[in-house]
C-alpha positions as CSV (number, residue, x, y, z in Angstrom):
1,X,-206.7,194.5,33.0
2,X,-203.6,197.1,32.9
3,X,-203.1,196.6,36.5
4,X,-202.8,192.9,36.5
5,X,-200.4,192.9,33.4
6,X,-198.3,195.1,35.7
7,X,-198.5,193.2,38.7
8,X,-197.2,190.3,35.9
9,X,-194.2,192.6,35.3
10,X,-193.5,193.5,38.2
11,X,-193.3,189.9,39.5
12,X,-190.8,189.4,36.4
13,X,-188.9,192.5,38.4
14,X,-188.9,191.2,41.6
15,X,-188.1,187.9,40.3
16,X,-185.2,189.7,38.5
17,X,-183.7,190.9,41.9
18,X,-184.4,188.2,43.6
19,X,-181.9,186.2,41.2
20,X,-179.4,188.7,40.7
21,X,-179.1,189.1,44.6
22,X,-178.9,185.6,44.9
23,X,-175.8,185.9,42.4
24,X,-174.4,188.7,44.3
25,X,-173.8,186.8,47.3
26,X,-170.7,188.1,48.6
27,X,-171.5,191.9,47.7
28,X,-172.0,193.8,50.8
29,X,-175.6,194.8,51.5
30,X,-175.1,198.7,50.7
31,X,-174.6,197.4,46.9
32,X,-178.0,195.4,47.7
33,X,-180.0,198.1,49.0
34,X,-179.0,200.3,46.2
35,X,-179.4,197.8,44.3
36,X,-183.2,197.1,45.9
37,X,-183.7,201.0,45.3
38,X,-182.6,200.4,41.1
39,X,-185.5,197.4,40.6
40,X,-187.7,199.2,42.6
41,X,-187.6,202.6,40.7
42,X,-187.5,200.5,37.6
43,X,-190.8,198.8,38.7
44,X,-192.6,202.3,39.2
45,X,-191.8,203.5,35.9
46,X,-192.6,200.4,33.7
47,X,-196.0,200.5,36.3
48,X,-196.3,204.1,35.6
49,X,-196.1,203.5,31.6
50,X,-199.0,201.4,31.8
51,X,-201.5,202.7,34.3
52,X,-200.7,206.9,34.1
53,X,-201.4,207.3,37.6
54,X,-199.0,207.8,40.1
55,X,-201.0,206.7,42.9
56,X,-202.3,203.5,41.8
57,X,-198.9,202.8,40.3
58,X,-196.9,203.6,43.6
59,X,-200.0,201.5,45.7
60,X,-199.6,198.1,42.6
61,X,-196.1,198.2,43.6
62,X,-196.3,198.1,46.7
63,X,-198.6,195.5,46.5
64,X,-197.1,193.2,44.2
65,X,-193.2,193.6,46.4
66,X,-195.9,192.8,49.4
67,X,-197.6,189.6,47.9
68,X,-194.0,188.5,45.9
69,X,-192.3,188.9,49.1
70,X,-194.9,187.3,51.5
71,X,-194.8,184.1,48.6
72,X,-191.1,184.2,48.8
73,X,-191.1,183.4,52.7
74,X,-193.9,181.1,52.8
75,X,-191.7,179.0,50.0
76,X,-188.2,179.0,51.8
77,X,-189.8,178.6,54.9
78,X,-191.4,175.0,52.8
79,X,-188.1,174.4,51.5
């Protein structure tokens, strides 16, 4: 159950970036990949608060930036 309610966050996170990148439109896209860098070191902690494991922490990330980004296509490629 830990590891979905962090996949739940985490989607919050993305979600997060996803807005405030949207709002930063104009920024140039060093500020966004430091900025990508921020949300995702922010999404390994709050992960690594509630599984204590880095390795299934580092692997639910990675998961849940895979499935949020693969959603994320398949919608603006709808759209």
């Amino acid at each position: 159950m830990r590891i979905y309610t962090v996949i739940i966050i985490q989607f919050m996170i993305w979600s997060g970036f996803t807005f405030i990148e949207w709002l930063s439109t104009l920024d140039w896209y060093i500020y966004k990949i430091m900025m990508f860098f921020i949300f995702f070191y922010l999404a390994i902690v709050i992960g690594n608060q509630f599984i204590h494991s880095t390795r299934k922490t580092m692997f639910v990330t990675v998961f849940s930036l895979s499935l949020y980004s693969f959603i994320h296509i398949v919608m603006l490629s709808l759209w």
